[in-house]
C-alpha positions in Angstrom: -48.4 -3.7 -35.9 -50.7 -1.0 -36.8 -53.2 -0.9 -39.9 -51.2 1.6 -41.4 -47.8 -0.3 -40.9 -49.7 -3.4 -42.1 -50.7 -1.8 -45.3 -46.7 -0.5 -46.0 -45.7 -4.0 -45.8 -48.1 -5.3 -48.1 -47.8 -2.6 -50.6 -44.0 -3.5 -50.3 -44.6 -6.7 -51.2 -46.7 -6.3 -54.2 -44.7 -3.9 -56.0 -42.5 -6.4 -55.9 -42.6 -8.9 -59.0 -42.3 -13.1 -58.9 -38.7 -12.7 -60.8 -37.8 -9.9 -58.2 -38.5 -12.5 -55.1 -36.7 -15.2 -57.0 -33.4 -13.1 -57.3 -33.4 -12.1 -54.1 -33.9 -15.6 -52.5 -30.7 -16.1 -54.7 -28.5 -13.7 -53.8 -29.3 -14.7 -50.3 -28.0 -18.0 -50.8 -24.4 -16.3 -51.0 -25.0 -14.3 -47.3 -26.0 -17.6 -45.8 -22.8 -18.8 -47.2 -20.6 -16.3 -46.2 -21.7 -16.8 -42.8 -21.1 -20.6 -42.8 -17.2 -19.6 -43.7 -16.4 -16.9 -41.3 -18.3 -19.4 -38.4 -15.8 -22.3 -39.8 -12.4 -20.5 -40.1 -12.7 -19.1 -36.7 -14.2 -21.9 -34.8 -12.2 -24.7 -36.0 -9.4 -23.3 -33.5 -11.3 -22.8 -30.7 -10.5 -26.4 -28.8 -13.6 -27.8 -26.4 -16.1 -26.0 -25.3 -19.4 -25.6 -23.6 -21.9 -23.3 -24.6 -24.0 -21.6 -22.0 -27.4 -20.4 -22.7 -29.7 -18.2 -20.5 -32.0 -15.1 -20.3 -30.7 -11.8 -21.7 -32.9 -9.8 -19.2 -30.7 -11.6 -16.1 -29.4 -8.5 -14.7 -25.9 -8.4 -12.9 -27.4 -8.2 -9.3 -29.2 -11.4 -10.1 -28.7 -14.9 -8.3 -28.3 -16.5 -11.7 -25.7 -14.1 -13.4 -23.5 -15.2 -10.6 -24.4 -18.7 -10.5 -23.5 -18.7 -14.8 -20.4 -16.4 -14.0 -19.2 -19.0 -11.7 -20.0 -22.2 -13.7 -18.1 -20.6 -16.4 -15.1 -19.6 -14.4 -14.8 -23.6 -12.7 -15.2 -25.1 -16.8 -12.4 -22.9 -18.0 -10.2 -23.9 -15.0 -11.2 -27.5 -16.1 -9.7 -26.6 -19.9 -13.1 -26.4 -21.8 -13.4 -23.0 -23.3 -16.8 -21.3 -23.3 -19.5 -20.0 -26.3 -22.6 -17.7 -25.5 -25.0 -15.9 -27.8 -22.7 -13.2 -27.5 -25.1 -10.8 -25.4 -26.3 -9.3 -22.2 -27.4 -11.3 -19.1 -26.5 -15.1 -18.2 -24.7 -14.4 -21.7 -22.4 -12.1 -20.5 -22.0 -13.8 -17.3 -20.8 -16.9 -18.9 -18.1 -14.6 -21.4 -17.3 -12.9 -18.5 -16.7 -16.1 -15.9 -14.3 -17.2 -19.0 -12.4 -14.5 -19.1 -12.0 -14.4 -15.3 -10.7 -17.9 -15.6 -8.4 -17.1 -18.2 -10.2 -19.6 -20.4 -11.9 -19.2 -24.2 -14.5 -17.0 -24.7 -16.8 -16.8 -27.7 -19.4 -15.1 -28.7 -22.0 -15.8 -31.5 -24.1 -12.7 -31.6 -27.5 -12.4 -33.5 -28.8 -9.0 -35.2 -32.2 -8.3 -33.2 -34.4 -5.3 -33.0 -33.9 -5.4 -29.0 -32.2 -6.6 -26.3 -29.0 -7.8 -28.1 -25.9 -6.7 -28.3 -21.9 -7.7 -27.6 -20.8 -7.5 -24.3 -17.5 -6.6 -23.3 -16.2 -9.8 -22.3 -15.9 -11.9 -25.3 -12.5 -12.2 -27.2 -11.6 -9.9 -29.9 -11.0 -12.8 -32.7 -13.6 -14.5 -31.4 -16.7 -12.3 -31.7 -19.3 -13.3 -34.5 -21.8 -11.5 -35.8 -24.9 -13.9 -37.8 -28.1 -12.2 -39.3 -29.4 -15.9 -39.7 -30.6 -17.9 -36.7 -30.0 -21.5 -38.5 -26.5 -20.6 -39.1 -25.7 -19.3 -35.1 -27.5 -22.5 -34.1 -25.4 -25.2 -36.7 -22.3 -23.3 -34.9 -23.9 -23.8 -31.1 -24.1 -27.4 -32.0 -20.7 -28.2 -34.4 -17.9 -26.8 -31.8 -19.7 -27.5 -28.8 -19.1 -30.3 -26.4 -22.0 -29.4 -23.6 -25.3 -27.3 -23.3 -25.2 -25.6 -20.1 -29.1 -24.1 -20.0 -30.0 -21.4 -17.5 -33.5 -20.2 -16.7 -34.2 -18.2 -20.1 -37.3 -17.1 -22.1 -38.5 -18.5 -25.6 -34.8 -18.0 -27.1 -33.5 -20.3 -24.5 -36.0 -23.1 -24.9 -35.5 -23.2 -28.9 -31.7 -23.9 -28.2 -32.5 -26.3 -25.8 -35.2 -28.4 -27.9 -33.1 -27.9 -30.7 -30.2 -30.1 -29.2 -32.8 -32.7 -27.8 -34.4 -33.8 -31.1 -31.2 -33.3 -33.0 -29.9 -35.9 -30.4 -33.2 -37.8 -30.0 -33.0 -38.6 -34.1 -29.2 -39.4 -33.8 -28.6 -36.4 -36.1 -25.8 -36.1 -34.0 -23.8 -37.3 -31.3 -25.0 -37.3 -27.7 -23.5 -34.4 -25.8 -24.3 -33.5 -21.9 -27.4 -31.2 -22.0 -27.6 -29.5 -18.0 -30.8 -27.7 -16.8 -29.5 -25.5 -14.2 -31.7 -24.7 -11.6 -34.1 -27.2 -10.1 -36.4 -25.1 -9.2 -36.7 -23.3 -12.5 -36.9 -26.4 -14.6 -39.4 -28.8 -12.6 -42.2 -27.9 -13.7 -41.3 -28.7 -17.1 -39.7 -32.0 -16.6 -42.5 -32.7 -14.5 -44.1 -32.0 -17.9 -42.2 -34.0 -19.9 -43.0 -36.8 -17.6 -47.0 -36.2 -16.9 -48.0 -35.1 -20.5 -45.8 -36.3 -22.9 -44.7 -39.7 -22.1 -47.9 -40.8 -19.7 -50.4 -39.5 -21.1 -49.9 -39.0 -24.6 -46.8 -41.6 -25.3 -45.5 -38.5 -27.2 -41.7 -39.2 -25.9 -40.2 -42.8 -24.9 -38.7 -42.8 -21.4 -35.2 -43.1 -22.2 -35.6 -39.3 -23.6 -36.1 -38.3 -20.1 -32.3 -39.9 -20.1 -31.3 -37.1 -22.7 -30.4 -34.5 -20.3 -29.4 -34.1 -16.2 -30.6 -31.4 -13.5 -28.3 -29.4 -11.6 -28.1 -26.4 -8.9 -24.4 -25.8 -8.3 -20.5 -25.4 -10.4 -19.5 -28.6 -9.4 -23.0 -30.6 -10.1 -22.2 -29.2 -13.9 -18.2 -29.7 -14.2 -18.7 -33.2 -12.2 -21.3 -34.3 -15.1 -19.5 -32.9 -17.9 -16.0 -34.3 -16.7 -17.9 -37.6 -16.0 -19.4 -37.7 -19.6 -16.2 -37.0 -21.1 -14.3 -39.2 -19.1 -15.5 -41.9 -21.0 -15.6 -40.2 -25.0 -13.1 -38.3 -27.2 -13.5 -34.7 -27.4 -14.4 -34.1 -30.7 -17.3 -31.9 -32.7 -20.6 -33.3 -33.4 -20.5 -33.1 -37.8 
C-alpha cells in the first residue's frame, strides 16, 4: 500500500465517529445472518459429501487438476456428492470431475480482489456466493463428510488446520482428512513429527492419527469408504 493510499484509509477512518462504527458493526450482524440462511436452506438437501480443497493457480494442463478431476469423478460414482470453494484450479477440477460423474456439485464461492471466481461446472441451485470467510468455512465443515486437500497455497492450509483443531478439541466429530500427494505434503508431516511433537511436545502423537496420506483415486475412495463403513453418514453440528 502506498503512503498516499495509507493516508485515504486513515482519514476514512477518522471521519468516521464511535456511534458511526457501532451501527455499522450492527447492521452487519444481519449480513452475517442472512448468509447463515441461504448456506442452511440449500445445503440441508445436498446428501453426503466431500469437499475438495486445492490451489486456485492449478492450471488445466496440470498433473494435479487431473488427479482432483478424477478423484472427484470415482467419489460421485461411489454416491458422495462433492463441495469446492467454488473457483478456478483444483476447485474447478473437483466441480467439474462431479459433473462428469453425474454426481453433486457445489460450490461455496468467496468475494476476493483476485483470483476467484465461479467456474462453469458447479450446479445452478447449488452455487453460493459468502462475503464472510467464517461463514463459507462453518458450511465446509456442517455438510461435509471428508476433506480431500490438494497441494494449495495459504487458503488451503487454513481449511485444513481449521478441521484439525476443530477435531483435535472434539468440537466436532472426526471426519477423514486426506493429504493428497506424498510428495507435496512430506515435508510438513515430517514437520509435524520433528518440531511439534519431538521437540517442542506441541501436538500428542495420536494427532498425527488425525489425518491419512494418499497419491491415487482409489487410496482416497478406499479410505473414505473404509471410514464410513463403520459410522452413519450424518453432518458434524
Amino acid at each position: 500500500m502506498t503512503d498516499h493510499q495509507e493516508d485515504k484509509v486513515k482519514d476514512a477512518f477518522e471521519q468516521k465517529t464511535w456511534n458511526e462504527i457501532k451501527t455499522s458493526d450492527s447492521w452487519g450482524i444481519f449480513r452475517v445472518m442472512s448468509e447463515f440462511v441461504q448456506g442452511y436452506d440449500t445445503l440441508a438437501r445436498i446428501g453426503p459429501c466431500v469437499t475438495l480443497f486445492g490451489s486456485a493457480r492449478t492450471p488445466e494442463s496440470h498433473p494435479d487438476y487431473a488427479l482432483a478431476r478424477s478423484i472427484a469423478f470415482d467419489l460421485t460414482r461411489k454416491g458422495y456428492g462433492i463441495i469446492t470453494g467454488g473457483g478456478p484450479g483444483i476447485m474447478e477440477a473437483g466441480n467439474r470431475g462431479a459433473q462428469e460423474g453425474g454426481g453433486v456439485s457445489v460450490g461455496l464461492n468467496i468475494e476476493l480482489p483476485f483470483e476467484q471466481g465461479s467456474n462453469p461446472y458447479i450446479d445452478s441451485d447449488k452455487n453460493l456466493q459468502f462475503d464472510y470467510f467464517f461463514v463459507r468455512k462453518v458450511m465446509f465443515v456442517k455438510y461435509s463428510q471428508g476433506f480431500v486437500v490438494m497441494p494449495g497455497g495459504f487458503g488451503t492450509l487454513d481449511e485444513l488446520f481449521e478441521a484439525l483443531t476443530l477435531i483435535q478439541t472434539n468440537k466436532i466429530g472426526r471426519f477423514p482428512i486426506i493429504l493428497v500427494g506424498r510428495a507435496f505434503w512430506s515435508g510438513l508431516v515430517d514437520w509435524f513429527k520433528t518440531v511439534l511433537l519431538d521437540r517442542h511436545a506441541n501436538i500428542s502423537p495420536e494427532d498425527l492419527h488425525l489425518f491419512h496420506l494418499a497419491d491415487t483415486p482409489a487410496e482416497v475412495c478406499a479410505i473414505i469408504d473404509e471410514f464410513y463403513g463403520r459410522y452413519l453418514l450424518k453432518p458434524n453440528f
